[in-house]
C-alpha atoms as one frame of an Amber mdcrd trajectory, in Angstrom:
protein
  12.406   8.466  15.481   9.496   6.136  15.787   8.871   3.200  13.492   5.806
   5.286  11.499   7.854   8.348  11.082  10.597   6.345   9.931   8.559   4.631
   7.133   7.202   7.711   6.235  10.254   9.427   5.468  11.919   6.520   3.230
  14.250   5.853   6.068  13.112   1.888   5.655  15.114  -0.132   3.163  13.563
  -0.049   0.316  13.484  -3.952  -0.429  12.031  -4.394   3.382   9.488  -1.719
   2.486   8.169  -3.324  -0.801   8.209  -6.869   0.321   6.683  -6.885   3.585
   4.325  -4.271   3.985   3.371  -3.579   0.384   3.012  -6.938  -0.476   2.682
  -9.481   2.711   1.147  -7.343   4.936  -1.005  -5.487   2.530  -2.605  -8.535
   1.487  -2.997 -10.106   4.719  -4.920  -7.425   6.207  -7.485  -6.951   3.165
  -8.210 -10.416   3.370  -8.809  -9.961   7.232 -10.769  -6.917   6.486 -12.851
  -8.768   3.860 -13.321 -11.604   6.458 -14.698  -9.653   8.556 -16.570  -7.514
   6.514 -18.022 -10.353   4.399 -19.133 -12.323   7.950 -21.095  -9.522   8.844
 -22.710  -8.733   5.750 -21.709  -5.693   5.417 -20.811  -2.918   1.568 -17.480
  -4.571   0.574 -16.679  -0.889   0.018 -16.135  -0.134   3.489 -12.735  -2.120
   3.030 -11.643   0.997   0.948 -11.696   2.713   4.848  -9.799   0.343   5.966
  -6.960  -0.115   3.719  -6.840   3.558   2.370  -4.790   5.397   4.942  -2.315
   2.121   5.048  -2.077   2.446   1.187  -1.242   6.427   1.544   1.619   5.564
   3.758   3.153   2.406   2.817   3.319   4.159  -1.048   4.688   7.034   0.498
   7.062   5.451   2.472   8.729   3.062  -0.113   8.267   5.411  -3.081  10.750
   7.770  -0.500  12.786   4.717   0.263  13.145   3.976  -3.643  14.438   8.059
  -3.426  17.132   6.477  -1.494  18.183   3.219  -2.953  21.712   2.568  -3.264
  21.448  -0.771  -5.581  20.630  -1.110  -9.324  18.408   1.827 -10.126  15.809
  -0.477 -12.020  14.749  -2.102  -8.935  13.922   1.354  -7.786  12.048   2.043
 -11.090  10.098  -1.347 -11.192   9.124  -0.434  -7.386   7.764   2.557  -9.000
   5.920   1.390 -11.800   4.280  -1.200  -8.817   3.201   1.775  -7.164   1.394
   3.983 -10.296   0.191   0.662 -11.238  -1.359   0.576  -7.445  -2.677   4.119
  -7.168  -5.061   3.721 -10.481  -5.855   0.394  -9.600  -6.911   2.180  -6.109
  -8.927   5.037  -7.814 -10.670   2.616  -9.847 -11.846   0.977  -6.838 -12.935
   4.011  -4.952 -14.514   5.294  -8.644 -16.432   2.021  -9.250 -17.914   1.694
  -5.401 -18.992   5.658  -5.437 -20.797   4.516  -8.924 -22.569   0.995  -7.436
């Protein structure tokens, strides 16, 4: 199974799916998208293209890979809570950019 397919299904370990690609890589590649999108003046909303269909998969893939954790369950949970906390905090952006 390839690599994408593999995230996607929750088949990464959770801890490797939280840590580096919702947090590490996540941020590095909005602030590369804002680079680029601020040195070419251009609506910081198109970063929502960008980093949207990331988002939708790396939450999928680590809230299935918190399905599947075999530590303490509240690591699982607080992964969880990271993750609501990161969908509303997306819709809000998408919300207040269709409304500017």
């Amino acid at each position: 199974m390839n690599f994408i397919k593999k995230f996607w299904s929750g088949d990464v370990s959770m801890v490797k799916s939280f840590w580096i690609f919702n947090i590490i890589i996540d941020q590095v590649q909005i602030a590369i998208f804002a680079f680029i999108i601020i040195m070419n003046s251009l609506p910081m909303s198109l970063i929502l293209l960008f980093v949207a269909p990331y988002k939708v998969w790396v939450i999928t893939g680590t809230w299935r890979s918190s399905d599947k954790y075999e530590g303490k369950k509240i690591w699982a949970t607080l992964v969880r809570i990271y993750i609501i906390g990161s969908i509303l905090y997306l819709i809000a952006k998408i919300i207040r950019s269709a409304l500017m």
